[in-house]
C-alpha positions in Angstrom: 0.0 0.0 0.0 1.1 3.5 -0.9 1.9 5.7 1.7 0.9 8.6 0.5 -2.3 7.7 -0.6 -5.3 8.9 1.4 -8.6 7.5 1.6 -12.1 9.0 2.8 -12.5 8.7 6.3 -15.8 9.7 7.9 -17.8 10.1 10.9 -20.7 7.9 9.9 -21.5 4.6 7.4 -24.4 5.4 5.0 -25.8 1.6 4.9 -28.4 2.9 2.6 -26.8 3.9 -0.2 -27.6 2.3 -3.0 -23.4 1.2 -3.9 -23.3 -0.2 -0.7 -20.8 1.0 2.6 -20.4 4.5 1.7 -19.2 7.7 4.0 -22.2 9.9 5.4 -21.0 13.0 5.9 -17.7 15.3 5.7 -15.1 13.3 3.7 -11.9 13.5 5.2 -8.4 12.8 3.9 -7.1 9.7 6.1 -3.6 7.4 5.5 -3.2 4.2 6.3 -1.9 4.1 9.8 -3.1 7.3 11.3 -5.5 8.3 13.9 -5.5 12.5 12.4 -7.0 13.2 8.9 -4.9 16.0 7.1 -6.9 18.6 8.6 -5.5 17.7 11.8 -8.8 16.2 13.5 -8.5 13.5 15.1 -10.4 10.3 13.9 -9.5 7.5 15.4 -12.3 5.3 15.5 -13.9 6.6 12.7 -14.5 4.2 9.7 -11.9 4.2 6.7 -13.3 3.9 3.1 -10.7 1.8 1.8 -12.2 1.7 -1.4 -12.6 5.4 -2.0 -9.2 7.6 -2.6 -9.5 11.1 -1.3 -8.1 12.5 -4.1 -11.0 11.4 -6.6 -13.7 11.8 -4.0 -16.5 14.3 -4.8 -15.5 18.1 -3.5 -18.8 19.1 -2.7 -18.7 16.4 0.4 -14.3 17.3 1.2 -13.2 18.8 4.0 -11.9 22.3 2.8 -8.6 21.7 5.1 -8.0 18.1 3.8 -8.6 19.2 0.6 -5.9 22.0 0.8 -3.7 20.2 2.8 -3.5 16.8 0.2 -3.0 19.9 -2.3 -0.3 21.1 -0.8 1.4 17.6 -0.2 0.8 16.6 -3.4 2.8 19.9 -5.3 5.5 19.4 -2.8 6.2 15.5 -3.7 6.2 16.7 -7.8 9.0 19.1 -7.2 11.0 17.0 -5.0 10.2 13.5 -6.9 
């Protein structure tokens, strides 16, 4: 598994969606291994969305922070890499 991938992370399961386990919610940006989404709230505890990458997860339902924060990371690693 990647390392610097993130995946949606969220407070609650939507059972009733029609795809299945899917977040209810704010979507935030979670690694594998980590109790703080990028934002810095912590979510430990809270369900991960292994299945669903932050990165092509619908904005409209993002956290603003995690959103800018993955941004950020993600210009950084292209200039170094």
């Amino acid at each position: 598994m990647d390392p610097q991938q993130w995946f949606v992370t969220a407070r609650f399961i939507d059972t009733r969606h029609p795809l299945g386990r899917e977040p209810l919610g704010v979507n935030h940006a979670r690694r594998s291994g980590s109790d703080v989404a990028e934002c810095g709230q912590r979510v430990g505890g809270w369900p991960i969305f292994w299945h669903l990458s932050f990165t092509k997860a619908p904005k409209s339902v993002a956290c603003r922070d995690c959103a800018q924060a993955v941004a950020v990371s993600q210009r950084r690693h292209r200039v170094v890499a």
